[in-house]
PDB file with SEQRES, HELIX, SHEET and CRYST1 records, atoms N, CA, C and O in Angstrom:
SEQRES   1 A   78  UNK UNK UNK UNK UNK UNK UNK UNK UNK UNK UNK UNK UNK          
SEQRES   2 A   78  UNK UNK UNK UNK UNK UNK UNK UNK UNK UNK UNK UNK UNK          
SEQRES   3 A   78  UNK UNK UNK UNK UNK UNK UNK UNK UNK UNK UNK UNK UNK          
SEQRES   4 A   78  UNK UNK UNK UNK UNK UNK UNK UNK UNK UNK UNK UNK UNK          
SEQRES   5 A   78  UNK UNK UNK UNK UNK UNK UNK UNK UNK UNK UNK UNK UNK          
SEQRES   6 A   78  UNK UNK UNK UNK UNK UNK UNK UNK UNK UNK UNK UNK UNK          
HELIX    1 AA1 UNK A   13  UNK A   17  1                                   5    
HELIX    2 AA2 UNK A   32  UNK A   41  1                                  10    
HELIX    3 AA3 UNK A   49  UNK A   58  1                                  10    
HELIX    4 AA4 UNK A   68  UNK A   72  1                                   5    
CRYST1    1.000    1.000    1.000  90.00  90.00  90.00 P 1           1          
ATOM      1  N   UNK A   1     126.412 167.816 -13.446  1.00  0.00           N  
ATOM      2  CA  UNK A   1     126.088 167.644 -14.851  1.00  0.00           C  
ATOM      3  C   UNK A   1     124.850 166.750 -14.971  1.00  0.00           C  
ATOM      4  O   UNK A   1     124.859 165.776 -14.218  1.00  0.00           O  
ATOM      5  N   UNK A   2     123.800 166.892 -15.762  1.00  0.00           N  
ATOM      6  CA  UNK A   2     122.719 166.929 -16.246  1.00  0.00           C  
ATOM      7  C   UNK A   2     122.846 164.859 -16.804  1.00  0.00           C  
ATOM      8  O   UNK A   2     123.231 164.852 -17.973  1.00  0.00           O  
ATOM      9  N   UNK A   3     122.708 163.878 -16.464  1.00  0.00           N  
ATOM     10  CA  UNK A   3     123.022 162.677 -17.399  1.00  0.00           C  
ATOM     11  C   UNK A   3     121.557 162.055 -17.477  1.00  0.00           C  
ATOM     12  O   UNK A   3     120.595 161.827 -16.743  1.00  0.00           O  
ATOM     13  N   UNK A   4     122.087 161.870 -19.228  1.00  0.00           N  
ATOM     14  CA  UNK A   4     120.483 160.857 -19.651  1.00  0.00           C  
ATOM     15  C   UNK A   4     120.027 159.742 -18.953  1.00  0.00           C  
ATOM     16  O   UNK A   4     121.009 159.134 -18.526  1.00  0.00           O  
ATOM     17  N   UNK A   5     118.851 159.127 -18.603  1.00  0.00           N  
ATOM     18  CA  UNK A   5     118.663 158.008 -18.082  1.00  0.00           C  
ATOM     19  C   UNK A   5     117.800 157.170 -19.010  1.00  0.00           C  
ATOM     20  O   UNK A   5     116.893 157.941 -19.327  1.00  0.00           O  
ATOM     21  N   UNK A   6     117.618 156.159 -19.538  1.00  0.00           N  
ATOM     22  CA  UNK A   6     116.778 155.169 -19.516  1.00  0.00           C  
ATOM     23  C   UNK A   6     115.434 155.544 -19.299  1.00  0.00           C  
ATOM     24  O   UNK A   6     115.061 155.288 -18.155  1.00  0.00           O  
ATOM     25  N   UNK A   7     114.307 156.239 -20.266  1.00  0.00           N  
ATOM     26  CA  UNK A   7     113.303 156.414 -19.639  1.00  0.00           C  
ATOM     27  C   UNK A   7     113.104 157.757 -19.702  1.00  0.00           C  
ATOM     28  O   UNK A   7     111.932 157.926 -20.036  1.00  0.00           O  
ATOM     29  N   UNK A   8     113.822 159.111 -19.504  1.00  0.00           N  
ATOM     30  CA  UNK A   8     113.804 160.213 -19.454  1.00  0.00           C  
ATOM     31  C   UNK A   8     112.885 160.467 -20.270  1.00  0.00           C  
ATOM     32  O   UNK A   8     112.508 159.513 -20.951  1.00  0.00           O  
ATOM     33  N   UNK A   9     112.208 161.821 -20.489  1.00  0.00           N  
ATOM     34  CA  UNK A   9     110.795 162.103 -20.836  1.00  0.00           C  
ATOM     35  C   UNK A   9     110.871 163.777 -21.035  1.00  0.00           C  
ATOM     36  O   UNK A   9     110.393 164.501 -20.161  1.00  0.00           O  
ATOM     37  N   UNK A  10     111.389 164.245 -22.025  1.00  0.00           N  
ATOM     38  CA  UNK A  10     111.009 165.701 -22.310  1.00  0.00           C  
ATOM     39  C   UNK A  10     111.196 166.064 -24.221  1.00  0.00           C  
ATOM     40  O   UNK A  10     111.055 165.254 -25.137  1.00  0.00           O  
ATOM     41  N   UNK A  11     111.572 167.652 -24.319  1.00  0.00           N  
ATOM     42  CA  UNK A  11     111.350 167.704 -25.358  1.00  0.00           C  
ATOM     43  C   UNK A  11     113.375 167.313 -26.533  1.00  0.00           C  
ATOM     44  O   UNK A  11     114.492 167.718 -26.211  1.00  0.00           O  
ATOM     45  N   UNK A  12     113.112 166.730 -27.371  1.00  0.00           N  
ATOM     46  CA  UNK A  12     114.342 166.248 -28.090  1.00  0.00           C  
ATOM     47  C   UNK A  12     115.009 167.085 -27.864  1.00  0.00           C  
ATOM     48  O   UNK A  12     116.062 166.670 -27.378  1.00  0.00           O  
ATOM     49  N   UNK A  13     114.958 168.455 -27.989  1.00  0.00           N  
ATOM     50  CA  UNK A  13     116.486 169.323 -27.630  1.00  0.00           C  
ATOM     51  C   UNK A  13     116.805 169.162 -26.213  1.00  0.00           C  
ATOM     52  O   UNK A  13     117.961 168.916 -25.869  1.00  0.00           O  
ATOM     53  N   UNK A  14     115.823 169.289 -25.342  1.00  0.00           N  
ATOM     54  CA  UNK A  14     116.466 169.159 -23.573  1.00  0.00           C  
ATOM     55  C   UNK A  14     117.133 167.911 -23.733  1.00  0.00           C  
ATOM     56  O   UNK A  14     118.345 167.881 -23.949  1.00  0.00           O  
ATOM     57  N   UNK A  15     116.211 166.529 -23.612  1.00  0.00           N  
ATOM     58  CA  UNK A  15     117.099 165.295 -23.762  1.00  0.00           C  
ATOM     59  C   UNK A  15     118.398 165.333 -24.469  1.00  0.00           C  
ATOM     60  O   UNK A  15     119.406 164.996 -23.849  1.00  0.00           O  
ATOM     61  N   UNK A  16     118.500 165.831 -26.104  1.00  0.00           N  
ATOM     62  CA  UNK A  16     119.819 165.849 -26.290  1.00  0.00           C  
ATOM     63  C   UNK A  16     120.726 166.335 -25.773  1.00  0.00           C  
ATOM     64  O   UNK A  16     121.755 165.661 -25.746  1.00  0.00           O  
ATOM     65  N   UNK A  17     120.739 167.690 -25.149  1.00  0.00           N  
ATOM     66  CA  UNK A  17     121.642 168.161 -24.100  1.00  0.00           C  
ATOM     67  C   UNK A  17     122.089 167.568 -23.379  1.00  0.00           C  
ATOM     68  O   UNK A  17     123.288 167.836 -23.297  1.00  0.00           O  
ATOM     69  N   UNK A  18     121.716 166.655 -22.579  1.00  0.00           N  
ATOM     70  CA  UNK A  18     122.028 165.530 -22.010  1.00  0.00           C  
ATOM     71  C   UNK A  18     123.429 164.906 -21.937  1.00  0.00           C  
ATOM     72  O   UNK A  18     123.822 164.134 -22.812  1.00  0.00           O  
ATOM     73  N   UNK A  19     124.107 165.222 -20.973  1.00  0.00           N  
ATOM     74  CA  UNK A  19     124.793 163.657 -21.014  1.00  0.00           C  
ATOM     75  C   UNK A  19     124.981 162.447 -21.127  1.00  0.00           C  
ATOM     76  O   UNK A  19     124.832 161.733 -20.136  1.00  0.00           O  
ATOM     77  N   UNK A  20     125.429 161.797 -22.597  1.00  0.00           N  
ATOM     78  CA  UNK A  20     124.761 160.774 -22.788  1.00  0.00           C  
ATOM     79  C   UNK A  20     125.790 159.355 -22.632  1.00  0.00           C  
ATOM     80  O   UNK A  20     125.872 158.475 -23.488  1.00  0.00           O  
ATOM     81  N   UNK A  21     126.393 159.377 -21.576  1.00  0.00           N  
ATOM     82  CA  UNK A  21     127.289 158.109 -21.358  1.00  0.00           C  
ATOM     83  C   UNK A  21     127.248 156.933 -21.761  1.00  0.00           C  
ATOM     84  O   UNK A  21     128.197 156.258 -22.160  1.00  0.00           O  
ATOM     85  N   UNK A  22     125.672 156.511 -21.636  1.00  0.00           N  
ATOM     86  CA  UNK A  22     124.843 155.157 -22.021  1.00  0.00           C  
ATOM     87  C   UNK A  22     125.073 154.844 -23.319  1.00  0.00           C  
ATOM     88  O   UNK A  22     125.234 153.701 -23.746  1.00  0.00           O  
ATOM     89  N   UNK A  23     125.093 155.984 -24.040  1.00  0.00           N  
ATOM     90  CA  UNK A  23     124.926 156.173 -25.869  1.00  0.00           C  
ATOM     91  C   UNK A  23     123.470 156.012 -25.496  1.00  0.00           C  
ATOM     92  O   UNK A  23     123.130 156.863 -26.318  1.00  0.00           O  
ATOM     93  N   UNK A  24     122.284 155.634 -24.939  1.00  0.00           N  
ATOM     94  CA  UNK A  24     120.624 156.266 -25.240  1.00  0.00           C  
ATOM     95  C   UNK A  24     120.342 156.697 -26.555  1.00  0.00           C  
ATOM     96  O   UNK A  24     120.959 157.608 -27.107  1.00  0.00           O  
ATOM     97  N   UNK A  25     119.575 156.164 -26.978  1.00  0.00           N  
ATOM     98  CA  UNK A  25     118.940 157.063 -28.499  1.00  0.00           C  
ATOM     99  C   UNK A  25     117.967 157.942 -28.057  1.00  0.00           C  
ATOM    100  O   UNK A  25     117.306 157.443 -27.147  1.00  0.00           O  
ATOM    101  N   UNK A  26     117.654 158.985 -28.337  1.00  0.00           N  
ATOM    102  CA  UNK A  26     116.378 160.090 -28.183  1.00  0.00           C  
ATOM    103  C   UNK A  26     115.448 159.571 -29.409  1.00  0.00           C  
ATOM    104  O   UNK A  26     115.788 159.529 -30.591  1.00  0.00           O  
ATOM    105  N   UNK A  27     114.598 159.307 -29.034  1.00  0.00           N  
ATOM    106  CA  UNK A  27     113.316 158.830 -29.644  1.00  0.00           C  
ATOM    107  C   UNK A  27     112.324 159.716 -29.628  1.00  0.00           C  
ATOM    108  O   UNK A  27     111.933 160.442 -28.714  1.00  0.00           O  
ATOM    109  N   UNK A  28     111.860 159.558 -30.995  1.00  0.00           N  
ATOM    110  CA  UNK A  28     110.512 161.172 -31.085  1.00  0.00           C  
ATOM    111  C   UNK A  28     109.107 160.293 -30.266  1.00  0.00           C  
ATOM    112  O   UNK A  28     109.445 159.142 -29.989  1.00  0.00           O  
ATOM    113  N   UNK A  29     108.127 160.513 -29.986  1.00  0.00           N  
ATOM    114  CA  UNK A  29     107.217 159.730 -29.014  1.00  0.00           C  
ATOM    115  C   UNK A  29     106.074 160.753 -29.275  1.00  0.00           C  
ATOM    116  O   UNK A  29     105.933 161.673 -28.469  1.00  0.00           O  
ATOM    117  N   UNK A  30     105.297 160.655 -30.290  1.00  0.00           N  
ATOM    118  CA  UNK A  30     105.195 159.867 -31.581  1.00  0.00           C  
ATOM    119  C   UNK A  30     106.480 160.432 -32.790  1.00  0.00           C  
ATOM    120  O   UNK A  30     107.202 161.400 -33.028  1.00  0.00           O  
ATOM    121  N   UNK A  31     106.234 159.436 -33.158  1.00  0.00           N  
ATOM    122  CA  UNK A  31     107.219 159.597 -34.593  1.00  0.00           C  
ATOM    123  C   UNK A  31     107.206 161.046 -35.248  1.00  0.00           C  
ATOM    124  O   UNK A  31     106.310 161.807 -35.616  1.00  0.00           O  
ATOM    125  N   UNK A  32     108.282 161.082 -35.234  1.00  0.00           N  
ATOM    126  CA  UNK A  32     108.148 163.057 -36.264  1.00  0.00           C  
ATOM    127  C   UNK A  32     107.634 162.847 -37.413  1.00  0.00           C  
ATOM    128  O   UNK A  32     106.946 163.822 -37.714  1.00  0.00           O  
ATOM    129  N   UNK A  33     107.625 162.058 -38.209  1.00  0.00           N  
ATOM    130  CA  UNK A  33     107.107 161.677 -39.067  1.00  0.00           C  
ATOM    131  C   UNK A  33     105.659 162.314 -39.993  1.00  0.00           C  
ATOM    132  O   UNK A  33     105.356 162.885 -41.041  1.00  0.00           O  
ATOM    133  N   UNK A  34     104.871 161.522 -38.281  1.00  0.00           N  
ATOM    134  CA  UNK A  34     103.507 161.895 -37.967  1.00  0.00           C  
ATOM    135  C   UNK A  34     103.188 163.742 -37.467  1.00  0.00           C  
ATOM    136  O   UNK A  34     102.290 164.516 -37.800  1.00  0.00           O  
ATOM    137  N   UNK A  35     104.409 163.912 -36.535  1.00  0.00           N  
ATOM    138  CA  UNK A  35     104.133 164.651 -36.331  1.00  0.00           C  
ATOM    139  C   UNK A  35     104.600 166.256 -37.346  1.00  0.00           C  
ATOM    140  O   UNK A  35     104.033 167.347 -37.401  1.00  0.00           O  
ATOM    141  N   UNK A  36     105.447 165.906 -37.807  1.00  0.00           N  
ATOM    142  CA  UNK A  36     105.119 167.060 -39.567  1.00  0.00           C  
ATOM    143  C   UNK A  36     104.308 167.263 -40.025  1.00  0.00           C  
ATOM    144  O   UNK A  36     103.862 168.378 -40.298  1.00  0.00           O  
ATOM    145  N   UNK A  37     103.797 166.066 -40.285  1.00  0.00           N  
ATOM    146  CA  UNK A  37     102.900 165.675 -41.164  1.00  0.00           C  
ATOM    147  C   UNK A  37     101.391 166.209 -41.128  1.00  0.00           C  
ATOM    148  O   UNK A  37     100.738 166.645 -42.076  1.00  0.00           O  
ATOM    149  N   UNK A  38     100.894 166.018 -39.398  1.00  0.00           N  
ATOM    150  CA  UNK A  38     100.099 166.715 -38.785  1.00  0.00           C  
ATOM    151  C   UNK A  38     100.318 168.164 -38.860  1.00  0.00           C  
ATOM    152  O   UNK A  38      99.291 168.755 -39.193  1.00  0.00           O  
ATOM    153  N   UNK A  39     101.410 168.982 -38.639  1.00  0.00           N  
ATOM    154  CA  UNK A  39     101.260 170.191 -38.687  1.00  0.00           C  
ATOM    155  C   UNK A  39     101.264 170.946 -40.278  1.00  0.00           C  
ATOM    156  O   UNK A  39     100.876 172.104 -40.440  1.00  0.00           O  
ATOM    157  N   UNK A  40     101.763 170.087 -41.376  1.00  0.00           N  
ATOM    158  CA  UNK A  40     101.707 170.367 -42.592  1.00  0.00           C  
ATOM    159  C   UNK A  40      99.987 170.499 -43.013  1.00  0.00           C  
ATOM    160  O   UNK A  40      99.581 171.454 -43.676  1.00  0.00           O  
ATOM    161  N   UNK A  41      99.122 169.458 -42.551  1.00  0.00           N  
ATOM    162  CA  UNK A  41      97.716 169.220 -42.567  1.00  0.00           C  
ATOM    163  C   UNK A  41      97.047 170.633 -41.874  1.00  0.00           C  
ATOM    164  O   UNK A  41      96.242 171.371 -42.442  1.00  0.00           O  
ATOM    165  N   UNK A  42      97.608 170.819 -40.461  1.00  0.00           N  
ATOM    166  CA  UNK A  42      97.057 171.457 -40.092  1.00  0.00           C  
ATOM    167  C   UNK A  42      97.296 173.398 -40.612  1.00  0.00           C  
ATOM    168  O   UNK A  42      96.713 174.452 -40.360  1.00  0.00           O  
ATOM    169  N   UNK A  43      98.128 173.098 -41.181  1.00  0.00           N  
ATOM    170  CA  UNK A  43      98.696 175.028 -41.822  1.00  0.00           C  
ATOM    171  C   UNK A  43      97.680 175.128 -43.218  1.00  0.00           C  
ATOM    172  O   UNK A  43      97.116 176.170 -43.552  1.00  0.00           O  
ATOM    173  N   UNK A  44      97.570 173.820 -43.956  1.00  0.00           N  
ATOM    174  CA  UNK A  44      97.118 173.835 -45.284  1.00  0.00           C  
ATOM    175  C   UNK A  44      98.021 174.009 -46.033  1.00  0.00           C  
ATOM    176  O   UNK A  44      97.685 174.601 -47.059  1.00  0.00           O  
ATOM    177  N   UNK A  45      99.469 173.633 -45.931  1.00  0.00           N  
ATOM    178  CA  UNK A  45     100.626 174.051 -46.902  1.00  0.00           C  
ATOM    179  C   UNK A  45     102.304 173.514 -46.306  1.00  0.00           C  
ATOM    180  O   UNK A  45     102.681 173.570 -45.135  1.00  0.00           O  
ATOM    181  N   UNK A  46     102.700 173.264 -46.893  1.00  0.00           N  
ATOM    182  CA  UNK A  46     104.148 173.048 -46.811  1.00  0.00           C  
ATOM    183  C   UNK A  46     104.969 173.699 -45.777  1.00  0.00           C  
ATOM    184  O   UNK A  46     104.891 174.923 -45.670  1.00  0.00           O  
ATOM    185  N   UNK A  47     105.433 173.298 -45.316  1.00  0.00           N  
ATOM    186  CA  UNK A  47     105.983 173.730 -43.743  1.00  0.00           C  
ATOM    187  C   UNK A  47     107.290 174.350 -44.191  1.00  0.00           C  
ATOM    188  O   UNK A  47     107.759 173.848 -45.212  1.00  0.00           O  
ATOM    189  N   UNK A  48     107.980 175.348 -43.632  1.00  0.00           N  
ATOM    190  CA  UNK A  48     109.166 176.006 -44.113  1.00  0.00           C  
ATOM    191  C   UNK A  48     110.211 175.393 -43.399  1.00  0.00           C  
ATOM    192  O   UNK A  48     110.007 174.316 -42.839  1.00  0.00           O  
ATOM    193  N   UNK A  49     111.458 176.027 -43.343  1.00  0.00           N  
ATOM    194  CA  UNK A  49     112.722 175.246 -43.058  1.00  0.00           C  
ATOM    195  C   UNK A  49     112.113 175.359 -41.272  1.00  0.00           C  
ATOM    196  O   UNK A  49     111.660 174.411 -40.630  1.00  0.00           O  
ATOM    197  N   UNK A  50     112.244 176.512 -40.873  1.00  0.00           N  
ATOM    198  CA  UNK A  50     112.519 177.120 -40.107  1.00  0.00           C  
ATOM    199  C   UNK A  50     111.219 176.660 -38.879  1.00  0.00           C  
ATOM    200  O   UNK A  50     111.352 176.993 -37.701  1.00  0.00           O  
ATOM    201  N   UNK A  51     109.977 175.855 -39.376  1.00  0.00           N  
ATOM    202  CA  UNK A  51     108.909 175.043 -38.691  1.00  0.00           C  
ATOM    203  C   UNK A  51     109.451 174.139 -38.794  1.00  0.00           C  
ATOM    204  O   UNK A  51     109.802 173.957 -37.629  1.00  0.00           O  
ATOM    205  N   UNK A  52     109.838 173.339 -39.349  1.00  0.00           N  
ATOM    206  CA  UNK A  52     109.835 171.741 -39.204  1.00  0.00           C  
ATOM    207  C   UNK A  52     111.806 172.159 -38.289  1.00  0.00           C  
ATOM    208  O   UNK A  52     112.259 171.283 -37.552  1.00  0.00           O  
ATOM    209  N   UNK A  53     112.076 172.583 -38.362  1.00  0.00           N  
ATOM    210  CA  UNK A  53     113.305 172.294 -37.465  1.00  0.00           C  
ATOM    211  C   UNK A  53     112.944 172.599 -35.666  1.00  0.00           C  
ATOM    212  O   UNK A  53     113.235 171.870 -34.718  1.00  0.00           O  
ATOM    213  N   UNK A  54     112.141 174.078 -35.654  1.00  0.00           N  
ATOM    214  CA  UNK A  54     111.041 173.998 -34.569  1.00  0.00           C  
ATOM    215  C   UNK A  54     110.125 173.221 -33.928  1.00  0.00           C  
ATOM    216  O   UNK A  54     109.794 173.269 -32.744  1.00  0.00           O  
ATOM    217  N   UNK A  55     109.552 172.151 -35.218  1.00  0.00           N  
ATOM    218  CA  UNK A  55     109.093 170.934 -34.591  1.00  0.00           C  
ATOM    219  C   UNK A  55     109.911 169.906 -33.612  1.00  0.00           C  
ATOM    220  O   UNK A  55     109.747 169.483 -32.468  1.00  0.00           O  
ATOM    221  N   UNK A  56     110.948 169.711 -34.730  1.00  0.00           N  
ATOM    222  CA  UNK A  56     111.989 168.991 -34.447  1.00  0.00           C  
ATOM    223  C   UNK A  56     112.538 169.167 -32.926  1.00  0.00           C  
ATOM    224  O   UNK A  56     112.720 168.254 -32.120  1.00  0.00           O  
ATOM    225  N   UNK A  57     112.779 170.689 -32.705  1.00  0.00           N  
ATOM    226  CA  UNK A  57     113.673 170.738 -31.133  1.00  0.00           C  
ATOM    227  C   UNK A  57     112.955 170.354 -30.400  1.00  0.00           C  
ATOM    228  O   UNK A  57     113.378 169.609 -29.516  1.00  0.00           O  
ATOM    229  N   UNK A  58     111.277 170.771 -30.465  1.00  0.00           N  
ATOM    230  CA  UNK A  58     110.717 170.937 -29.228  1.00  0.00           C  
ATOM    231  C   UNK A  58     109.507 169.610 -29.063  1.00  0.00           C  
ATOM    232  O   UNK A  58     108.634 169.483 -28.204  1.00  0.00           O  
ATOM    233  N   UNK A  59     109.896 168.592 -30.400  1.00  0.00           N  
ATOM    234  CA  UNK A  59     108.449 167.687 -29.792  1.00  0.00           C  
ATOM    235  C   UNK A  59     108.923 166.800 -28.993  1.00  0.00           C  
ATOM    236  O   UNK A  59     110.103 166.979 -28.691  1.00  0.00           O  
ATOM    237  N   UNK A  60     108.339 165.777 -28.482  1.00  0.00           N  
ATOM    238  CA  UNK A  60     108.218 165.410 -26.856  1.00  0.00           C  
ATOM    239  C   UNK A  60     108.990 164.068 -27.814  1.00  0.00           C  
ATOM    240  O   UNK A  60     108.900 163.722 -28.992  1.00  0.00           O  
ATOM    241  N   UNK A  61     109.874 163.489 -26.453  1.00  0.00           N  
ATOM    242  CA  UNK A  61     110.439 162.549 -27.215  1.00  0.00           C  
ATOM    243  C   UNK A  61     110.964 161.246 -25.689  1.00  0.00           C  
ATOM    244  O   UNK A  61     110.589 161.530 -24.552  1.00  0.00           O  
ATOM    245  N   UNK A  62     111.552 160.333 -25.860  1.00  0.00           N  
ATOM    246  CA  UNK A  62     111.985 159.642 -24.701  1.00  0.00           C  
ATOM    247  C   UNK A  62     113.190 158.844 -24.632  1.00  0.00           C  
ATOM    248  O   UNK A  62     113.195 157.989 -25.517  1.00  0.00           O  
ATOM    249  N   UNK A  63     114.209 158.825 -23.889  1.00  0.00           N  
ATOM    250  CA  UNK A  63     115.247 158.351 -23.788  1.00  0.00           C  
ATOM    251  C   UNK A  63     115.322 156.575 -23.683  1.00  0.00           C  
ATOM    252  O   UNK A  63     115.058 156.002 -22.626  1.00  0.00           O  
ATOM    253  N   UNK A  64     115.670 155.926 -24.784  1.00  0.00           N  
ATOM    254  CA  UNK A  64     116.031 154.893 -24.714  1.00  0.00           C  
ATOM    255  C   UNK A  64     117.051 153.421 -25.136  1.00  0.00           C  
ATOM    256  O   UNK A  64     117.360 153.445 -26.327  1.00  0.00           O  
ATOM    257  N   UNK A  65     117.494 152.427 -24.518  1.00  0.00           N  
ATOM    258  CA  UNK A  65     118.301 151.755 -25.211  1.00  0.00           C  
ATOM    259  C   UNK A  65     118.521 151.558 -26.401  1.00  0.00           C  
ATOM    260  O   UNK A  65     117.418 151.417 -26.930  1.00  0.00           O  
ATOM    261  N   UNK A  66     119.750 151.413 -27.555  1.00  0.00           N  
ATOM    262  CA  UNK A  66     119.504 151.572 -28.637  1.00  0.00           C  
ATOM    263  C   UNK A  66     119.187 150.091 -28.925  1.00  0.00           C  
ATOM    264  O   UNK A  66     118.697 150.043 -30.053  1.00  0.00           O  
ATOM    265  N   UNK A  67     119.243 149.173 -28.514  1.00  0.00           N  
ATOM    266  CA  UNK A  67     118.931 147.615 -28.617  1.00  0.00           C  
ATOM    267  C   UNK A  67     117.167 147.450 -28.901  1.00  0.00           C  
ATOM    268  O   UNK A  67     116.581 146.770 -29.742  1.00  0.00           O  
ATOM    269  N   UNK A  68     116.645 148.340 -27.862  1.00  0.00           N  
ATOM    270  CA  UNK A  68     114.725 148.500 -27.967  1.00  0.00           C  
ATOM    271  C   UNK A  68     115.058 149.218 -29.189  1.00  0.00           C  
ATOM    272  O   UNK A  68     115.144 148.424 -30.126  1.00  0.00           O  
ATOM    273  N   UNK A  69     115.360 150.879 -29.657  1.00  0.00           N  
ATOM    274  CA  UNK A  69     115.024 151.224 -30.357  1.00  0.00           C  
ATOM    275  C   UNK A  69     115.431 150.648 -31.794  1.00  0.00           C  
ATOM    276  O   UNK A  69     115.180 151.344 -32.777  1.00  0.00           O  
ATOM    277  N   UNK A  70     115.794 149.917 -31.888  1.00  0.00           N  
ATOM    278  CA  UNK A  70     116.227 148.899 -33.660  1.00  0.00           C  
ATOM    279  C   UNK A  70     115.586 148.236 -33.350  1.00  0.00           C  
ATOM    280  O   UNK A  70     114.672 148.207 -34.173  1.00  0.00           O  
ATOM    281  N   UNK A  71     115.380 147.413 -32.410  1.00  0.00           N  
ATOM    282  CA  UNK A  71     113.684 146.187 -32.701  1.00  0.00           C  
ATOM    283  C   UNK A  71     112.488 147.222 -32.848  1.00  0.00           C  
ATOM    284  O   UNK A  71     111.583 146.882 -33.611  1.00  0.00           O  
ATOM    285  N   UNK A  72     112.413 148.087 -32.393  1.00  0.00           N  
ATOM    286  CA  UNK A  72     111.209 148.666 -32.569  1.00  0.00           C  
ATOM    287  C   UNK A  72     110.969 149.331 -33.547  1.00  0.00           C  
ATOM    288  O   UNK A  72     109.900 149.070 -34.099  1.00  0.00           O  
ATOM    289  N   UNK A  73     111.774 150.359 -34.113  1.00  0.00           N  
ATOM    290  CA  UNK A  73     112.110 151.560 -35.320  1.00  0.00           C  
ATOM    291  C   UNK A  73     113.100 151.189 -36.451  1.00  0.00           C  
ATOM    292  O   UNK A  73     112.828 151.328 -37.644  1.00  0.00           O  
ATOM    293  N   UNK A  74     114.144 150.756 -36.029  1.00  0.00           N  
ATOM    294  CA  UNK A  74     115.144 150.427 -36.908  1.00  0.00           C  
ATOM    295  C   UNK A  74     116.373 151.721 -36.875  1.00  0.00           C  
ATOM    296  O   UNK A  74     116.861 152.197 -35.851  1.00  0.00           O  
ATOM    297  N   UNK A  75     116.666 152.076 -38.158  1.00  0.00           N  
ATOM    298  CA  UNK A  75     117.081 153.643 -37.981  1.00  0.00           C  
ATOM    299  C   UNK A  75     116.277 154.929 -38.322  1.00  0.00           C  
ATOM    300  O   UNK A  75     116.657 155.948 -38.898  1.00  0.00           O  
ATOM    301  N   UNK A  76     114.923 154.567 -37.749  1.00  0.00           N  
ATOM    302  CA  UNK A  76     113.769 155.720 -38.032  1.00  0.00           C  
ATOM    303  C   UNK A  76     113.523 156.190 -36.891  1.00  0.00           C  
ATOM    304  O   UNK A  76     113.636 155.341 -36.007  1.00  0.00           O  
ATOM    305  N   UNK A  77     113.189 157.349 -36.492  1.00  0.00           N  
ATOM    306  CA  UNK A  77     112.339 158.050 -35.451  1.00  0.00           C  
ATOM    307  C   UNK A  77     113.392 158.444 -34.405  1.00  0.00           C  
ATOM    308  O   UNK A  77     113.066 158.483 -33.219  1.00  0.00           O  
ATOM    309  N   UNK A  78     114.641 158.736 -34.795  1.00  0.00           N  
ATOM    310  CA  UNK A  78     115.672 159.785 -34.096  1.00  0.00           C  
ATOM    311  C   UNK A  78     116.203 160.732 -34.685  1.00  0.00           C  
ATOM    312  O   UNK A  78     116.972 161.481 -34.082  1.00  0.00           O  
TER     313      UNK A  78                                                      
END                                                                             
């Protein structure tokens, strides 16, 4: 079986698959935020359900303690 580590490095749906024993938060790397946001800019229009959930599985993201990720994010950017 497949287990998250500390550090792991791919896209949010692989990482979530993951076995996550640690509890690890999956962290977007950069923020989805940004990265909607960018592809909303870049279409010239409002992104449909069915893109931004596509964003969502596949942007690059990184496995980490949830102790870093609340000093750093809070409850944003998972």
């Amino acid at each position: 079986m497949r287990i998250l580590k500390a550090g792991d490095t791919g896209s949010f749906e692989e990482l979530s698959s993951k076995d996550n024993p640690s509890s690890l938060v999956v962290s977007y790397n950069p923020p989805i935020e940004a990265m909607l946001e960018r592809a909303k800019n870049l279409k010239g229009e409002s992104l449909s359900p069915n893109e931004i959930e596509n964003i969502r599985r596949n942007a690059p993201a990184i496995a980490i303690p949830q102790k870093v990720h609340g000093a750093a994010f809070g409850n944003e950017n998972k």
